[in-house]
C-alpha positions as CSV (number, residue, x, y, z in Angstrom):
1,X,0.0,0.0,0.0
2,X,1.3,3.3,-0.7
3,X,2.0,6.5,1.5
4,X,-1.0,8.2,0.5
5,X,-3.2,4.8,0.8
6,X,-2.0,4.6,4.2
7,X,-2.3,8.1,5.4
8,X,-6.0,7.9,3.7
9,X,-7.1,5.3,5.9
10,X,-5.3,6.6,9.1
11,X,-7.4,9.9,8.8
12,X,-10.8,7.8,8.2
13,X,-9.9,5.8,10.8
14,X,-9.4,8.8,13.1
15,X,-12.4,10.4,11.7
16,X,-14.6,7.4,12.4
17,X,-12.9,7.2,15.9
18,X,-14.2,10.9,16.4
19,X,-17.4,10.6,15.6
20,X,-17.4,7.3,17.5
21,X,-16.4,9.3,21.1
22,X,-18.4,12.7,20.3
23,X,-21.5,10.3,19.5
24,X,-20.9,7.9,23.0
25,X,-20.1,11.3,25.3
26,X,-23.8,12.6,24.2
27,X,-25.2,9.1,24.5
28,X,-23.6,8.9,27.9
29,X,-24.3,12.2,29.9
30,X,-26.6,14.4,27.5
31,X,-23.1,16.8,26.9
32,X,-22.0,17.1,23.6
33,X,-18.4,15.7,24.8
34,X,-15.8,17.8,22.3
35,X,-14.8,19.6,25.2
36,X,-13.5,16.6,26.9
37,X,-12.1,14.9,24.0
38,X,-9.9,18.2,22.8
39,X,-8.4,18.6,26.0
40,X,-7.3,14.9,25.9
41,X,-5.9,14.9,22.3
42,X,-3.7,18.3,23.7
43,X,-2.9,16.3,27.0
44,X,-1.3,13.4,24.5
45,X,0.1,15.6,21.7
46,X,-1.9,14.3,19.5
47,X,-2.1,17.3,17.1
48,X,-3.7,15.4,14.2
49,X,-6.5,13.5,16.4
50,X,-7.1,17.3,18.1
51,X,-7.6,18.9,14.4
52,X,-9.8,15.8,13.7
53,X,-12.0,16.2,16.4
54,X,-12.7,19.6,16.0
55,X,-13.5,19.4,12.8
56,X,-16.5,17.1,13.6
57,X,-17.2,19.2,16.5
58,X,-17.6,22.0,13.7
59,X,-19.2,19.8,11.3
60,X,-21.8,18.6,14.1
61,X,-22.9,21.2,16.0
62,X,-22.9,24.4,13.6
63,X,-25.0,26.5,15.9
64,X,-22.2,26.1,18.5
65,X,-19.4,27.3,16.0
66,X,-18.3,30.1,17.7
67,X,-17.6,28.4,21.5
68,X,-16.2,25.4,19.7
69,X,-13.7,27.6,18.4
70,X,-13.4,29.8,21.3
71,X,-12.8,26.7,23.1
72,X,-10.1,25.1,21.3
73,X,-8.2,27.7,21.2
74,X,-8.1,28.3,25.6
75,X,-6.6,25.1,24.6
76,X,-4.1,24.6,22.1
77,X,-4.1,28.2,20.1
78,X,-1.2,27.5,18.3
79,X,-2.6,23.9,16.6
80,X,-5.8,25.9,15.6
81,X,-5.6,27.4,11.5
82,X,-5.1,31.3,10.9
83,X,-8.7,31.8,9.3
84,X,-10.1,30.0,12.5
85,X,-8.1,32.3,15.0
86,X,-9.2,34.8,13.4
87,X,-12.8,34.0,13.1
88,X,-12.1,33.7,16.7
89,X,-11.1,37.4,17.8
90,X,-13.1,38.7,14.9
91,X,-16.5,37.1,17.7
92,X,-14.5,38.5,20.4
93,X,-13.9,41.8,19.4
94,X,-18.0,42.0,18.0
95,X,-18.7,41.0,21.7
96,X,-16.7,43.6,23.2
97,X,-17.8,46.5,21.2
98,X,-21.4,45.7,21.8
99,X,-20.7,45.7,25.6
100,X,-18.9,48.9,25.1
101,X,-21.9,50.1,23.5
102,X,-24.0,49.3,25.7
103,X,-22.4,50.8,28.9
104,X,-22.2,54.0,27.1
105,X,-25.8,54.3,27.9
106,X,-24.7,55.0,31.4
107,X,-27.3,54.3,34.2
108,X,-29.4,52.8,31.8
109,X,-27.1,49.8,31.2
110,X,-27.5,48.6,34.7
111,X,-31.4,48.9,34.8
112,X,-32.3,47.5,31.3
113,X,-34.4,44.8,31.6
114,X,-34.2,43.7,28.5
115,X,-30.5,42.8,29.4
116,X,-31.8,41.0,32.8
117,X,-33.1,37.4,32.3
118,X,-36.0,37.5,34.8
119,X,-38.4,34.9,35.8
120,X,-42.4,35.2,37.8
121,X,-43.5,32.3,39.2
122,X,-46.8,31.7,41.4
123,X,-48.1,28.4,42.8
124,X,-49.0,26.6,45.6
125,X,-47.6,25.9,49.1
126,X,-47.7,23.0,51.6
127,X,-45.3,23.2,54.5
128,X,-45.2,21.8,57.5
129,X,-43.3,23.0,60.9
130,X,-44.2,26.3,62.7
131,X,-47.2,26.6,60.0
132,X,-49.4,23.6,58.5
133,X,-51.5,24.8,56.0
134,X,-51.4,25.4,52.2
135,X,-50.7,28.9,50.8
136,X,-50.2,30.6,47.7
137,X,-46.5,31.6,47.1
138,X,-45.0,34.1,44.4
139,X,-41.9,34.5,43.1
140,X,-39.7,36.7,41.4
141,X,-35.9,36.1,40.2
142,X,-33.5,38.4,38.0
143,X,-29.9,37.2,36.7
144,X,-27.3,39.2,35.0
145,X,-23.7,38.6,33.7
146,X,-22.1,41.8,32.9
147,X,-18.9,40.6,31.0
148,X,-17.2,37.7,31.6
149,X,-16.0,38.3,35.5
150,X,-19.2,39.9,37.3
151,X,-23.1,38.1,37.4
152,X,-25.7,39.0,39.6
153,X,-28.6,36.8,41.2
154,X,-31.6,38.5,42.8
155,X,-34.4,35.8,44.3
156,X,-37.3,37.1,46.2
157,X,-40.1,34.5,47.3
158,X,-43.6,35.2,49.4
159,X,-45.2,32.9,50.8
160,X,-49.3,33.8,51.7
161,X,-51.8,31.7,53.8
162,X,-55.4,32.8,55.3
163,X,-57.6,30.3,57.4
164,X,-60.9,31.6,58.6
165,X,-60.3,35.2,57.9
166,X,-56.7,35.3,60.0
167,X,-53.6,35.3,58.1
168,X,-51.8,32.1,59.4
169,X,-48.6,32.2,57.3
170,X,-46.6,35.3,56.2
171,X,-42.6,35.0,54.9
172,X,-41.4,37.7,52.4
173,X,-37.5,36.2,51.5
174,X,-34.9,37.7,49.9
175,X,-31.7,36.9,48.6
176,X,-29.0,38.7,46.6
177,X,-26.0,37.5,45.5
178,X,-22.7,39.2,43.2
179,X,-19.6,36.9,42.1
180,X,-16.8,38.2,40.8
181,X,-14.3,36.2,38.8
182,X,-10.6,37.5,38.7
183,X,-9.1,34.1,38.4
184,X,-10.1,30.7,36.1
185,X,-12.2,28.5,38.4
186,X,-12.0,30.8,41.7
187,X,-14.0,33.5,42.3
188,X,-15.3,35.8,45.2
189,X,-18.6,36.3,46.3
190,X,-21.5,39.0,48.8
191,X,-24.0,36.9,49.3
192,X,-27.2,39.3,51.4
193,X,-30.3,37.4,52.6
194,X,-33.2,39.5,54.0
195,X,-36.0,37.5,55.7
196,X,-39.3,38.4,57.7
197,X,-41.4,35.2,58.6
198,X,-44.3,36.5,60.7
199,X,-44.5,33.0,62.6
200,X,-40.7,32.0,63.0
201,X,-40.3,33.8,66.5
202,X,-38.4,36.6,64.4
203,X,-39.4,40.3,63.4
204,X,-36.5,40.3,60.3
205,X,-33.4,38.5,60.3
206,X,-30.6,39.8,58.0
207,X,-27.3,37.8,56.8
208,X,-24.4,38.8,55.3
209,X,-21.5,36.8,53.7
210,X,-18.3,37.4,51.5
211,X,-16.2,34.6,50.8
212,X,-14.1,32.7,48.0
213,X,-15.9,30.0,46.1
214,X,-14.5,27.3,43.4
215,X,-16.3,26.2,39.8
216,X,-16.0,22.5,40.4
217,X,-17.8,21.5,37.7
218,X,-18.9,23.6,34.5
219,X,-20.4,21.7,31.3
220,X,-23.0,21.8,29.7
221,X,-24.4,18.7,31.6
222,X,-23.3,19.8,35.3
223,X,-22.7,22.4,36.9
224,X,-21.5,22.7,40.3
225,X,-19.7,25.3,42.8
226,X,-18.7,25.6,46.2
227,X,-18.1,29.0,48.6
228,X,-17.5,29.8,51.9
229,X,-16.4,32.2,54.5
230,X,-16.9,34.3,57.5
231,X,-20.5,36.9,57.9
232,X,-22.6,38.2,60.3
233,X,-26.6,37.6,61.3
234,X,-28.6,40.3,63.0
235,X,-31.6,39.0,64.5
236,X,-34.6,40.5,65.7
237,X,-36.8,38.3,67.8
238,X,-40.2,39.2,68.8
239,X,-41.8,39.9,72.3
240,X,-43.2,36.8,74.2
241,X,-46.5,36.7,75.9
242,X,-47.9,34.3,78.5
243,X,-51.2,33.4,78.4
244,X,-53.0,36.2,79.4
245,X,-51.1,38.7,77.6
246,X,-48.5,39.6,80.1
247,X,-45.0,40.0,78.3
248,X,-42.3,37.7,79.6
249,X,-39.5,39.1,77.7
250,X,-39.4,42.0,75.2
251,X,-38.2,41.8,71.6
252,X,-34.3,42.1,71.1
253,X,-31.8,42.8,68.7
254,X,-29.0,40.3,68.4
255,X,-26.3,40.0,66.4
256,X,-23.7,37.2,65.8
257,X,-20.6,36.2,63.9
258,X,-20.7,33.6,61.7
259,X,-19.5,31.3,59.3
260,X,-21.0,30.3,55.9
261,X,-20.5,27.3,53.4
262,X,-23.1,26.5,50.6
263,X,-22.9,25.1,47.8
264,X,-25.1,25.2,44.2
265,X,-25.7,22.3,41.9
266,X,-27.4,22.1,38.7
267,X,-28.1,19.1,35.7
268,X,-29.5,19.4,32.9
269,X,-31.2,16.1,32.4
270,X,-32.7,16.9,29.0
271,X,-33.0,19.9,26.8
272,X,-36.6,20.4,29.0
273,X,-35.9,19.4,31.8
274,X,-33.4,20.3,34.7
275,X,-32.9,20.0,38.6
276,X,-31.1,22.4,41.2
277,X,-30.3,21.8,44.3
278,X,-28.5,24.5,46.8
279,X,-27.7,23.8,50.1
280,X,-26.0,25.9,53.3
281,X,-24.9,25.6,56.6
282,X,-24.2,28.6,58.6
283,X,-22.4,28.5,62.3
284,X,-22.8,30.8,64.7
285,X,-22.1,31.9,68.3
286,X,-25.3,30.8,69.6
287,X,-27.0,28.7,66.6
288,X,-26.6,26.6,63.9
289,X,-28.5,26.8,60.5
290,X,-29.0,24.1,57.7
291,X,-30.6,24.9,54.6
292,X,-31.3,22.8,51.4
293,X,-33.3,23.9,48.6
294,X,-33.8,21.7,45.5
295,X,-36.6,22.5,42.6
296,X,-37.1,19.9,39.1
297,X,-38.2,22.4,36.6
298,X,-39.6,21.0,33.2
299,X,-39.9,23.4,30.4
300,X,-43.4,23.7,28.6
301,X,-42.6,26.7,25.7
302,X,-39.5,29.1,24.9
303,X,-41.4,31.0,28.5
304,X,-43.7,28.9,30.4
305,X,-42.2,25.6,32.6
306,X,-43.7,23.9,35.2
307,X,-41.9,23.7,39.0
308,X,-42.0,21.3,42.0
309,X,-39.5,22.9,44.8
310,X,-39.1,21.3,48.6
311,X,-37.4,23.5,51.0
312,X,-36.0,22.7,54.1
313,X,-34.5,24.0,57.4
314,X,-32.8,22.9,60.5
315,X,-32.3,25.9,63.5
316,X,-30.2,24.4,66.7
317,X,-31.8,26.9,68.8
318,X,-34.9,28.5,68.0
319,X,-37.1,30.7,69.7
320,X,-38.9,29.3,72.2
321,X,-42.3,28.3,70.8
322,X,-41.3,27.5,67.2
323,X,-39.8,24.9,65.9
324,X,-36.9,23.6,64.8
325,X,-37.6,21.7,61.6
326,X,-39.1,23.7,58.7
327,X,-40.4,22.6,55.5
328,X,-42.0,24.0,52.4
329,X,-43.3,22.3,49.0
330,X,-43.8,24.5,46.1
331,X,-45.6,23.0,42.8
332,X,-45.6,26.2,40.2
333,X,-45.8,27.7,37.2
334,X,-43.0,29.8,35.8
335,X,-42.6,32.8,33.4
336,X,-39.6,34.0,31.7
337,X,-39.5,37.7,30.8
């Protein structure tokens, strides 16, 4: 056999082998698997299998040209073709400008909310704990990613219940966290939770966290990240009563070091369907606070999807009269805007 014959079928070999890998990494965890496979041909050397593999990448997943390209060459720049580097910083420079642009605007380009992706939701509530009853809750959520280093996350969440004319739950929550990312991977966070729950023994309670937090995992199947550091909690606990209305100890205002670690996971089981689960554990002076939230959204259109949510929470040392176990179950509907 010649040198051509043989060079021939060494490239279709590696071609089929290509396909072969990028078809069994979707197969296996719903990703599309190029990622993966490009860093492993640069780990060997393997320039030809990497120049293979991205052209199937290319060939495959059209729509994805750009981050394909973007992505290869994080990795290996200097294996990648002129025309394709190019192409490259010729997106890059497209994306900057319109950024540019759009912070020009001044004030306006931190208030636009066509440039916030926000979600409503509004469902229904079972819990159990210091309130059983169901309750209507509502929802609202705005995320933003200015550039490539800073995003935003603003959650705010009401829960509602009325028995007989007398309001018998009441919890406004609200949660705001910034990230900023100086480094690849690590990245610092402000994490501010505001909370009045009418029946948890507590006027307001107000938390506030920095810390440094890791990407541990970032596909397009899984996501996952971890933070933590130090914060403080200022508490307001009501009055209590005895029986007959005398007070037996007026409300306070107390305050407490503390330290924070949560963590956020998502998966993206199908192209409809995803789960998230975030979970926290703050420790303090005098208490102890566990937290896990998880939700399985299912996507209906382009802006409706349906929710279920379970929320729960574990206080050391409540007030006296409440308890310590807290749960809520959400089943909602969802609009993006």
């Amino acid at each position: 056999m010649t040198t051509f014959g043989k060079h021939t079928l060494r490239l279709a070999a590696q071609i089929l082998f290509a396909s072969t890998l990028l078809t069994a990494s979707v197969s296996a965890d719903g990703s599309k698997g190029y990622d993966k496979l490009l860093e492993t041909a640069v780990t060997s050397g393997d320039k030809a299998t990497f120049d293979v593999i991205l052209n199937t990448a290319l060939t495959t997943w059209p729509d994805d040209r750009e981050a394909i390209l973007a992505f290869a060459k994080g990795l290996k720049a200097d294996w990648m073709e002129p025309a394709q580097i190019e192409e490259v910083e010729e997106a890059e420079a497209r994306k900057i400008a319109a950024e540019e642009a759009s912070k020009a605007r001044g004030i306006i380009y931190y208030l636009d909310p066509a440039l916030w992706n926000g979600q409503a939701e509004l469902g229904a509530t079972s819990s159990t704990g210091d309130s059983d009853e169901q309750s209507i809750s509502m929802g609202l959520s705005f995320r933003r990613d200015f550039g490539k280093r800073w995003s935003h996350d603003l959650d705010l969440n009401f829960d509602l219940a009325r028995s007989s004319g007398a309001t018998t739950r009441e919890r406004f929550l609200a949660k705001y966290e910034t990230i900023w990312r100086p480094w690849n991977g690590t990245y610092a966070v402000n994490y501010t939770e505001f909370e009045m729950d009418k029946f948890s023994g507590y006027d307001y309670r107000i938390i506030e966290n920095i810390g440094i937090g890791y990407q541990l995992l970032d596909t397009e199947r899984h996501k996952l990240r971890i933070q933590g550091g130090p914060g403080i909690r200022i508490s307001r606990v009501e009055a209590t009563f005895d029986d007959v209305g005398a007070m037996l100890s007026p409300a306070t205002t107390e305050s407490e070091f503390l330290g924070r670690i949560s963590s956020t996971y998502e998966l993206k089981l199908s192209d409809s369907l995803t789960f998230r689960d975030r979970a926290s554990v703050l420790v303090g002076v005098d208490m102890t606070t566990v937290e896990n939230w998880m939700e399985m959204t299912s996507r209906i259109n382009a802006h409706l999807a349906a929710r279920v949510s379970f929320e729960v929470r574990y206080e050391s040392a409540p007030p006296v009269g409440t308890a310590a176990w807290d749960t809520i179950t959400r089943a909602a509907l969802v609009y993006d805007f």
